[in-house]
N, C-alpha and C positions, 0 to 999 in steps of 0.2 A: 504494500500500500504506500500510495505516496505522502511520505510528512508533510506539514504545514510549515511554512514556514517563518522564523523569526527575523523581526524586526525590530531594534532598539533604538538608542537615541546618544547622541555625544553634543555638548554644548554646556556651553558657560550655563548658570543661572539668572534665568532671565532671556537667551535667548532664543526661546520657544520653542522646545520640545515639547512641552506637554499640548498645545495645541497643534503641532504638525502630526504627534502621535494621532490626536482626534479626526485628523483629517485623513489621512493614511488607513485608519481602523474603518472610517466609513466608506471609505474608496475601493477598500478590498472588503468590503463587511468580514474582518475578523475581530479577532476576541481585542478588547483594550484592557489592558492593567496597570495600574495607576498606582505609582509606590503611595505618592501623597495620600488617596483614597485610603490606602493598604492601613498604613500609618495613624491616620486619626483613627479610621474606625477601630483599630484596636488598642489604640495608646493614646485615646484623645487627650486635647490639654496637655501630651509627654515632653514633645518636643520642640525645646525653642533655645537648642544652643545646639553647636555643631558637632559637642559632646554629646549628647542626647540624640540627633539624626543619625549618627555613627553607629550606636548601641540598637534602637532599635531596630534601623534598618537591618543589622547583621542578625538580630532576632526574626525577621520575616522570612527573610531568603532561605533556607531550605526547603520549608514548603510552598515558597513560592516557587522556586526550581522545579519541584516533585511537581504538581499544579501546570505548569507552563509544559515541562516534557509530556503527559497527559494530554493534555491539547493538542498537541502538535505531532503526537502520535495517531494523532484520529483523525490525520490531514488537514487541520484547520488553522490558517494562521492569525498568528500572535504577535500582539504590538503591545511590547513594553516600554510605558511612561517611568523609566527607571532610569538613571544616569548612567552611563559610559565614560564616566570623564580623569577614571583613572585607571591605569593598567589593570592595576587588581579587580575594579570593576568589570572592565572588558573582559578577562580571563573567565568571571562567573557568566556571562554571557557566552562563554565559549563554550563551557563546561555544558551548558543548559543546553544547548542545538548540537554541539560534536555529540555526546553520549546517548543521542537517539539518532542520528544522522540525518538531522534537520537542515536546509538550507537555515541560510542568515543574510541579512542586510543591516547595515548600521550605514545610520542617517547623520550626520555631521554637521551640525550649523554654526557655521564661523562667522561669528556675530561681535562686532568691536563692542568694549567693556560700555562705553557711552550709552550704546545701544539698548544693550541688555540693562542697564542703571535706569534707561528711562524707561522701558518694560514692566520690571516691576516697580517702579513707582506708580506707573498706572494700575496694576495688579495691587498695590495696598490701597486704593481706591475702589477697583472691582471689587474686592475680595477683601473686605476689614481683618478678618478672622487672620490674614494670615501677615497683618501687620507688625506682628513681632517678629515672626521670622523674615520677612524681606524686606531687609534693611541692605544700607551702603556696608556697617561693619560685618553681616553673612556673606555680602557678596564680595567680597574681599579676603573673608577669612577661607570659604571655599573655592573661591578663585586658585589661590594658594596651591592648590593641591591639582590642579587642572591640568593636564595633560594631554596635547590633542593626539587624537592614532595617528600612529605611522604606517609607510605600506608594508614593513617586515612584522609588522604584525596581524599580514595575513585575514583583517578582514576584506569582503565586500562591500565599498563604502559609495555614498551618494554623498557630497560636500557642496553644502549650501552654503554661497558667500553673500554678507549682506557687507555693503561697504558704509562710510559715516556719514 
């Protein structure tokens, strides 16, 4: 049978994965998974320091992996609203599609910091709830650890450039 296959996301925050994800999921009508979603519903009010997103996210991710291979075993593709934005993350995205022999795409939006800054400032305007965490010093302090893929790391990549 043929697997479903996965699709993730790689971009600063703020520069809009989580809506390209939306857009992607309905374009192919497949499944969408939303770390953010994942996250409150189970740890509402948990997280609002980049200690805190670290712990619980590593709390999700096994049975979201178990969850995501499932899907994708039953040929149905999968769009995860999850970050890409650092090797070690990319590698669990590996792990997820190589261990069922799933295709992969990863979506890359290279988005100058200005950009994604005025993003989510519109986004603590949409979206009050999530005015503690989208601030200048998250997007900074996550910035930090951001690493864009390269091509020896062997994804299938689509690179959206947005210029300033």
């Amino acid at each position: 049978m043929k697997k479903g296959e996965l699709i993730f996301f790689c971009g600063k925050m703020g520069a809009g994965k989580s809506t390209k994800a939306s857009e992607i999921s309905q374009d192919r009508n497949a499944v969408l998974l939303s770390e953010d979603e994942w996250l409150e519903s189970l740890y509402p009010n948990k997280v609002s320091s980049l200690y805190d997103y670290v712990k619980y996210s590593n709390l999700i991710k096994p049975q979201i992996k178990k969850l995501v291979q499932s899907i994708l075993a039953t040929g149905t593709d999968v769009v995860m609203d999850f970050p890409a934005n650092t090797i070690s993350q990319r590698e669990w995205f590996r792990e997820i599609y190589a261990e069922v022999g799933a295709p992969h795409h990863m979506v890359y939006l290279d988005i100058p910091n200005n950009i994604c800054l005025e993003q989510i400032a519109q986004r603590r305007i949409d979206q009050p709830q999530r005015a503690a965490t989208d601030t200048v010093e998250m997007f900074e302090a996550v910035t930090k650890f951001f690493a864009a893929p390269k091509p020896e790391e062997g994804f299938n990549i689509t690179k959206i450039v947005q210029n300033v």
